[in-house]
N, C-alpha and C positions, 0 to 999 in steps of 0.2 A: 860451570854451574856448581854452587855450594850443596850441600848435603842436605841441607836444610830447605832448600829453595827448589818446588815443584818445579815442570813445564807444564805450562797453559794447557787445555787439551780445548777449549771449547766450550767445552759445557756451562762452563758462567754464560759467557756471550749467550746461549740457546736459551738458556733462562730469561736473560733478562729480554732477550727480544721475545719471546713467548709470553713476558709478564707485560711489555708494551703494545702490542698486539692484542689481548686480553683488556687492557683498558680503554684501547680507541674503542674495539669490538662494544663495550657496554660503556662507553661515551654517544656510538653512534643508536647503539638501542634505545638509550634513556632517553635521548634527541628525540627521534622517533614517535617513543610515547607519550613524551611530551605537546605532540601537538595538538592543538585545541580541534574540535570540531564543527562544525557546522551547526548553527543551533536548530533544531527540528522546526517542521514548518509550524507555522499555527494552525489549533483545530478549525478545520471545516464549520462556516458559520451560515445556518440558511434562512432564507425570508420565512416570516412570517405565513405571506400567502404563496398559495403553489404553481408551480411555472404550468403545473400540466395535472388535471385530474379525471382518471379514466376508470372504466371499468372492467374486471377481471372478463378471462373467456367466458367462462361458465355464469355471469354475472354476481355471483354471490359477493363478490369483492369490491369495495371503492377505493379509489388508491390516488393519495397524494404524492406529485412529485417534486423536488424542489432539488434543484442542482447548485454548487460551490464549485467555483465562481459561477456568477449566475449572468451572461448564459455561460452554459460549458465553452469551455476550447480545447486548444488542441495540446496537449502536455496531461498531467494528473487534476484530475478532478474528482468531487465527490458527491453522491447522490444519496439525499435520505426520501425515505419511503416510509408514507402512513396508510396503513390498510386499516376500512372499519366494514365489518359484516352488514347487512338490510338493514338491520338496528339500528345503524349506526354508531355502536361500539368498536373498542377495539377488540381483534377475534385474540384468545389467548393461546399458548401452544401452538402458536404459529412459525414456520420455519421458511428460511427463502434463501433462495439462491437466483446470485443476477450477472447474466452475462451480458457484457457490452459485445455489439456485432455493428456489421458493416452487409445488408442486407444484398447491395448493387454487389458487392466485391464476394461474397458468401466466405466471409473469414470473422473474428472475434481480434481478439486482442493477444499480449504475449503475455500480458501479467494478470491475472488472475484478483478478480478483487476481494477485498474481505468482508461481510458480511455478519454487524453488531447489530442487536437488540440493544437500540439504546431504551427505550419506554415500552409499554405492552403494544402488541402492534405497531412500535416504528424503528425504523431499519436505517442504520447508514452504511451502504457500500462505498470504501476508497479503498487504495486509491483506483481511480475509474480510470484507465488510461485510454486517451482520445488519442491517437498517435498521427491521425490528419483528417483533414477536412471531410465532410460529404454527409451524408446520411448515415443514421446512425440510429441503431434500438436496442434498447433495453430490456434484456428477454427475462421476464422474472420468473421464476417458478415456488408456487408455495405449497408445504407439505405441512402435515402433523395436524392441527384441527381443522383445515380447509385445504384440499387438492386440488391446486387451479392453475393456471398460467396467465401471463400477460404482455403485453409488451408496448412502451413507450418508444416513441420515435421523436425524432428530433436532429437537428440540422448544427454542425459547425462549420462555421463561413469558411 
């Protein structure tokens, strides 16, 4: 061996496979985030007239209902609701909360739906999730300028 001329130890080699390793590493990430998604569903679109119009317990409530897809099935679904006071207005400060249940089985759902004011007085709960057939009710409860409950029934084949 000349004077001038090291021995190898390694350490090149460590490098450079630590620098190839590093580039597949963020070849396979960039991959990855490169993938497209799934385009979101379309919003929930509902008839004009109402599949079901009832009246609250305490009566003070009229309550339209209209379900997407109409009728419901069994997957995600979504439900709007219009409440109008005697008057027939809509009540303002109105707040609600709707569980979907299974009245024969005494159980709910596992996902919880969300609950928009889209207009004064009208409500869209999605996603509803119907997870199987049978009977099935809509327990509403409304707070803030009317305390009341209610509950829609209704059937997926």
């Amino acid at each position: 061996m000349s004077a001038t001329a090291r021995p190898r130890t390694g350490s090149s080699t460590g490098v450079h496979l630590l620098a190839s390793v590093s580039l597949i590493v963020a070849a396979v990430v960039n991959a990855a985030c490169a993938v497209e998604m799934a385009p979101a569903a379309p919003p929930a679109s509902f008839a004009a007239d109402p599949d079901q119009t009832l009246v609250s317990d305490t009566g003070a409530l009229r309550i339209e209902v209209r379900f997407s897809p109409r009728p419901p099935t069994v997957g995600s679904n979504a439900v709007q609701l219009s409440f109008q006071d005697a008057n027939g207005a809509a009540p303002s400060g109105l707040g609600l909360a709707v569980v979907p249940w299974m009245p024969a089985h005494g159980h709910g759902t596992s996902v919880d739906p969300i609950v928009t004011e889209t207009a004064p007085g009208t409500f869209v709960a999605e996603p509803l999730y119907l997870f199987m057939p049978g009977s099935w009710e809509l327990r509403m409860t409304t707070s803030g300028s009317v305390d009341d409950t209610a509950k829609a029934a209704f059937e997926i084949p």
